[in-house]
C-alpha positions in Angstrom: 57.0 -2.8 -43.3 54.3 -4.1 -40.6 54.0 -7.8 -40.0 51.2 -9.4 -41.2 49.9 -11.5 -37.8 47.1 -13.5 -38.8 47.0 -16.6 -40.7 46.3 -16.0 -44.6 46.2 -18.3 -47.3 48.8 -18.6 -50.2 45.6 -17.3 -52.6 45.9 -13.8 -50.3 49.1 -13.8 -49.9 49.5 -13.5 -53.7 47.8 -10.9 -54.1 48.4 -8.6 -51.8 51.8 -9.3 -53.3 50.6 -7.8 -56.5 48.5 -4.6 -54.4 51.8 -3.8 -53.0 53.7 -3.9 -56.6 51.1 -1.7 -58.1 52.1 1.3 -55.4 55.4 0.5 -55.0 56.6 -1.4 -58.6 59.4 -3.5 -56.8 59.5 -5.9 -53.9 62.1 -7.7 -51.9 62.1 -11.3 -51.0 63.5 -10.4 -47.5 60.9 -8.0 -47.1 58.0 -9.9 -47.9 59.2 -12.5 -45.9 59.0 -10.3 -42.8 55.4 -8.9 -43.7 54.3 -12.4 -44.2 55.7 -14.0 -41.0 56.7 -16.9 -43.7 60.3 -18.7 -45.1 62.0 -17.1 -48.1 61.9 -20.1 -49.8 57.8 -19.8 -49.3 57.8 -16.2 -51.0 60.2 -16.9 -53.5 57.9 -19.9 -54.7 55.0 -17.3 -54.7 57.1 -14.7 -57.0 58.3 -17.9 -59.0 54.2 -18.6 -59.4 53.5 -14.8 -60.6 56.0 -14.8 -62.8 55.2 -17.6 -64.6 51.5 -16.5 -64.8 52.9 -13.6 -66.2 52.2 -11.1 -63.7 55.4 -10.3 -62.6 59.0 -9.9 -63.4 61.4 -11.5 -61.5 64.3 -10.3 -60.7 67.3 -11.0 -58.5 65.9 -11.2 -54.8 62.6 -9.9 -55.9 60.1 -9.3 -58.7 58.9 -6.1 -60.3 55.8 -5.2 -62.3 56.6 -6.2 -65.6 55.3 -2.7 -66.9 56.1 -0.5 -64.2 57.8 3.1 -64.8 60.9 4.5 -62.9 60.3 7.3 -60.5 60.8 11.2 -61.5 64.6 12.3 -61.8 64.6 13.9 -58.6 63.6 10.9 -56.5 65.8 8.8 -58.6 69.1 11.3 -58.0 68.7 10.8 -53.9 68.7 6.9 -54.6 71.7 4.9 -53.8 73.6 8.1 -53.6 76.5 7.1 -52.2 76.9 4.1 -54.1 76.1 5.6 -57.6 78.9 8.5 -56.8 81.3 5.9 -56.5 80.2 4.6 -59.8 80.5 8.6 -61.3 84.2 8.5 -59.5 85.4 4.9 -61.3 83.5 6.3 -64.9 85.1 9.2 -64.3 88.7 7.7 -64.1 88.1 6.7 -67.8 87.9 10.0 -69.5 90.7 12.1 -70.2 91.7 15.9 -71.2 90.3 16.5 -75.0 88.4 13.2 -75.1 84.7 13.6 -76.7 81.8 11.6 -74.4 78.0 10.9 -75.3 76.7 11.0 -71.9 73.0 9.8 -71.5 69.9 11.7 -69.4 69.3 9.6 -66.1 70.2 9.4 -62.4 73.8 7.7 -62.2 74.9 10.3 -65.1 74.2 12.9 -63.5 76.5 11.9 -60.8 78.8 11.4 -63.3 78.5 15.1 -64.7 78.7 16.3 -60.8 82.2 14.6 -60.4 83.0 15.8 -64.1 83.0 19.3 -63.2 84.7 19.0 -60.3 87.4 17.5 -62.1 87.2 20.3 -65.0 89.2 18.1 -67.2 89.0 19.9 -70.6 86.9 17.7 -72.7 83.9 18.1 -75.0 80.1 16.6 -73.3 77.4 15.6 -75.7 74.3 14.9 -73.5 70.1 15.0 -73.8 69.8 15.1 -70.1 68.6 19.0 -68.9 70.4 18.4 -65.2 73.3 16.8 -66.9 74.5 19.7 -68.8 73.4 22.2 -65.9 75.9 20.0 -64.2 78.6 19.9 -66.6 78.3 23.5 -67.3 79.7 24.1 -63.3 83.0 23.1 -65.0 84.7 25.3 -66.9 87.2 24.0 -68.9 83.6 21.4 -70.2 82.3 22.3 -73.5 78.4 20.9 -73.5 76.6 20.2 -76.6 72.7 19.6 -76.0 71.0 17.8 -77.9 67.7 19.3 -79.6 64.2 17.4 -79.5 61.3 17.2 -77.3 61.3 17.4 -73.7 60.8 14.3 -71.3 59.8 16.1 -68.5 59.7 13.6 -66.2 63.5 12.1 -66.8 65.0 15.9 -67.6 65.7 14.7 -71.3 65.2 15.9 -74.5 63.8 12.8 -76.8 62.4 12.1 -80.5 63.4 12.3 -84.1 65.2 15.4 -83.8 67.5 14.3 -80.6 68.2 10.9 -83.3 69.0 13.2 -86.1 71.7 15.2 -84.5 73.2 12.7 -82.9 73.5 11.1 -85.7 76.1 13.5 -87.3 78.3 13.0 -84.2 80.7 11.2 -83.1 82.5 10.6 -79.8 85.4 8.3 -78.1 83.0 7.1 -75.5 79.2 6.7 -74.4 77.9 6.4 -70.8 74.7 5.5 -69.9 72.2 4.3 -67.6 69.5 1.9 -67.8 66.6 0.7 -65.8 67.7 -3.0 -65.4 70.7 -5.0 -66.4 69.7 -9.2 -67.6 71.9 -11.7 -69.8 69.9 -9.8 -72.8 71.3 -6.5 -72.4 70.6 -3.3 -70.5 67.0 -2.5 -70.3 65.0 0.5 -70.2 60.7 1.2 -69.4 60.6 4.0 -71.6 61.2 3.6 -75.5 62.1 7.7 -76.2 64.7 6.9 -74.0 66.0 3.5 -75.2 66.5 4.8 -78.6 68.2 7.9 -77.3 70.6 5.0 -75.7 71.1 3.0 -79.1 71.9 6.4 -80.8 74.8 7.2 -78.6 76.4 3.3 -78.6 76.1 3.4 -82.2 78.0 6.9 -82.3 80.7 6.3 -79.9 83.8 4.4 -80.2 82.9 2.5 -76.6 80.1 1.8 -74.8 79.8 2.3 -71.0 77.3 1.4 -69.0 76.9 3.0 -65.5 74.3 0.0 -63.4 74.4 -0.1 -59.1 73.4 -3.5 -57.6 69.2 -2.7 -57.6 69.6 -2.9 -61.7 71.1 -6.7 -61.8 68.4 -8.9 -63.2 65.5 -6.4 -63.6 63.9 -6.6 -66.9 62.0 -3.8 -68.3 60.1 -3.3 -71.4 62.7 -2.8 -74.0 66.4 -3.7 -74.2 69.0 -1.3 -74.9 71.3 -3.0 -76.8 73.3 -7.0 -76.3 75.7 -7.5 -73.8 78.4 -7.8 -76.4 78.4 -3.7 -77.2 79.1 -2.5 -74.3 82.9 -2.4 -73.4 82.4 -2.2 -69.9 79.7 -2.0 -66.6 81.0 -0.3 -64.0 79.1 -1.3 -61.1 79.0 -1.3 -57.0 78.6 -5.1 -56.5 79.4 -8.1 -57.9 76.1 -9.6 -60.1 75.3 -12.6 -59.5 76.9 -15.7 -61.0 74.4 -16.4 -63.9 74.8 -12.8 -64.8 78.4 -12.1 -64.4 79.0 -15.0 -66.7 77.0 -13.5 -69.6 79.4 -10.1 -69.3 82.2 -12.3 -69.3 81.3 -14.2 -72.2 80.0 -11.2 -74.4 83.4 -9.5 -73.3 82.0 -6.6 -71.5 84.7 -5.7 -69.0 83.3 -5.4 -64.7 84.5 -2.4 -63.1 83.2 -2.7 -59.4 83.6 0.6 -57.6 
């Protein structure tokens, strides 16, 4: 980011705060800082200020735009790679030969289904996520159910009534899924075809397992998933922070940090 060298007042600095969330959805205290030639504590009371006016969302050492979208699959995948494969490797460690797994559409899954099939472990895959069961399919020993419905373009998934409907006649051991943030509420998600995809699969499988790298703590997005207290476990690649880590310990939600 370029340093911002001239004097500005706190007025300017607020909202060129907000230009930069509308073409980039999330920003960093440490980074702003840095543009701004100012304290942490200065910004932080300036995110403190949006957020309260409702502009933002604050999150843990930041603040996103309280309706801002994820980016496209793709993009998503290449984030945090190496972190979110070590998530896929500890999820992974969880499933065994003939178990049957829900496995959501999204970005840390799909690691998941690339470290799946190189494990080949004979076990049955029910997922709504297009690059997911391409995935899954490398393995051979995988048997991959896909779910009907309407196609999500934009997050490889198939959505809608009739993704509800049949996964409604399943039923599986365990469900994994992503989710755009992670608060004391629950996991949350920007898109509402995709939450309720989500709730389908918790309310089908025997566990819950949600699959959240360090970038998710605190974000809050338009819906949540589900509470805390259904998920059996987060496996993660950081510790959350106190506030947080509390409310997973009190809803009984198990930490698995990879």
């Amino acid at each position: 980011m370029v340093r911002v060298r001239t004097e500005i007042s706190r007025h300017e600095r607020q909202e060129q705060i907000l230009a930069e969330m509308r073409t980039g959805a999330t920003v960093r205290i440490s980074d702003l800082a840095a543009r701004f030639g100012t304290s942490t504590e200065t910004i932080r009371r300036d995110l403190d200020l949006l957020s309260q006016k409702g502009l933002i969302n604050r999150t843990y050492g930041g603040g996103t735009s309280p309706l801002s979208l994820e980016p496209g699959m793709g993009e998503r995948h290449r984030l945090l790679a190496d972190e979110r494969r070590r998530i896929a490797v500890a999820a992974a460690e969880t499933i065994g030969t003939g178990d049957v797994v829900m496995i959501d559409a999204g970005s840390s899954t799909l690691h998941l289904a690339n470290v799946l099939a190189g494990l080949n472990r004979r076990i049955v895959a029910v997922t709504n996520g297009l690059p997911v069961a391409d995935a899954l399919g490398k393995g051979s020993q995988i048997r991959v159910v896909v779910c009907p419905g309407e196609l999500n373009a934009a997050q490889g998934a198939t959505v809608g009534p009739e993704t509800l409907k049949f996964l409604s006649r399943l039923n599986a051991d365990r469900a994994y899924f992503g989710a755009s943030g992670l608060t004391a509420d629950g996991p949350t998600e920007a898109e509402s075809s995709m939450a309720w995809v989500k709730r389908a699969m918790i309310e089908r499988a025997g566990e819950s397992i949600l699959l959240a790298d360090h970038s998710k703590f605190d974000v809050r997005m338009m819906e949540v998933v589900c509470p805390l207290s259904d998920l059996a476990a987060v496996v993660t690649d950081q510790p959350p922070p106190d506030p947080l880590a509390e409310a997973l310990r009190r809803a009984g939600a198990r930490l698995q940090l990879a």
